[in-house]
C-alpha positions in Angstrom: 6.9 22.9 48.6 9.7 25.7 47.7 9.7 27.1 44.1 12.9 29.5 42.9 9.8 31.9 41.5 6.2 32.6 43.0 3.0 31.3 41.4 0.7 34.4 40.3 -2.4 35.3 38.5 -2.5 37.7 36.0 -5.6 39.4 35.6 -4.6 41.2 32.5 -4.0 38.0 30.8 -6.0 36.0 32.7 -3.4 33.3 33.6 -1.8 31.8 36.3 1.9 31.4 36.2 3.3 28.0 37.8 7.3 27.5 37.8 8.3 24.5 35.5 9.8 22.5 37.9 6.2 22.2 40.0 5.0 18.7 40.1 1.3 18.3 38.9 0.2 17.6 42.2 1.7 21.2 43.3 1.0 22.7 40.6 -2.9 21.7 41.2 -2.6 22.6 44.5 -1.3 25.9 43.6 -4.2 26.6 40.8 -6.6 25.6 43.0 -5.8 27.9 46.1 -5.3 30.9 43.3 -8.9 30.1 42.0 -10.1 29.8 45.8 -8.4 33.1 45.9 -10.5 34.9 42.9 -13.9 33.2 44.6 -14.4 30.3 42.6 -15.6 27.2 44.3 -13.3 24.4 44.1 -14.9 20.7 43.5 -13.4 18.5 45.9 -11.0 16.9 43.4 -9.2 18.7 40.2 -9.9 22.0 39.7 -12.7 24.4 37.8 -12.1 27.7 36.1 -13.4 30.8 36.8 -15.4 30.0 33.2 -17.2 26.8 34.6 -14.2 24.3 32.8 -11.9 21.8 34.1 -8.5 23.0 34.2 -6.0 21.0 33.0 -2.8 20.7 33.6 -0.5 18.6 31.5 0.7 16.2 33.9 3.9 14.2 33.6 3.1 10.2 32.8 1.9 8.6 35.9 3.5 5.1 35.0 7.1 5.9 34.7 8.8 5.1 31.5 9.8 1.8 32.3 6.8 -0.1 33.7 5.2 0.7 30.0 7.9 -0.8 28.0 7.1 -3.7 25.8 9.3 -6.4 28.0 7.4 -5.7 31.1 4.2 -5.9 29.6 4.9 -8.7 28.1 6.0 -10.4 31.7 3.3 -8.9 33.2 5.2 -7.4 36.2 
């Protein structure tokens, strides 16, 4: 995994900062190893705030674009 800028919590804020071109699954990883970081147990899948929540992380469709269209449905492939 090689991003062009370094994930990193800010405490001031309270956020962690994730470059854009992360895919969710690095992106989680990365969240999750910053919470592990600030002492916050880590369930073992997803992630959990220092608040008790679930973080979530807008993730990118899992199906790509074409397996959803109406033709393939339709076909059932």
């Amino acid at each position: 995994m090689s991003f062009s800028t370094r994930p990193a919590f800010d405490a001031e804020s309270r956020t962690i900062s994730i470059p854009d071109t992360a895919t969710y699954t690095d992106a989680m990883t990365v969240v999750r190893a910053i919470l592990r970081e600030l002492v916050v147990d880590q369930p073992p899948f997803g992630a959990v705030c220092w608040c008790g929540e679930p973080v979530d992380i807008d993730a990118l469709p899992l199906i790509p674009h074409q397996k959803t269209s109406e033709q393939v449905v339709r076909h059932g492939a």
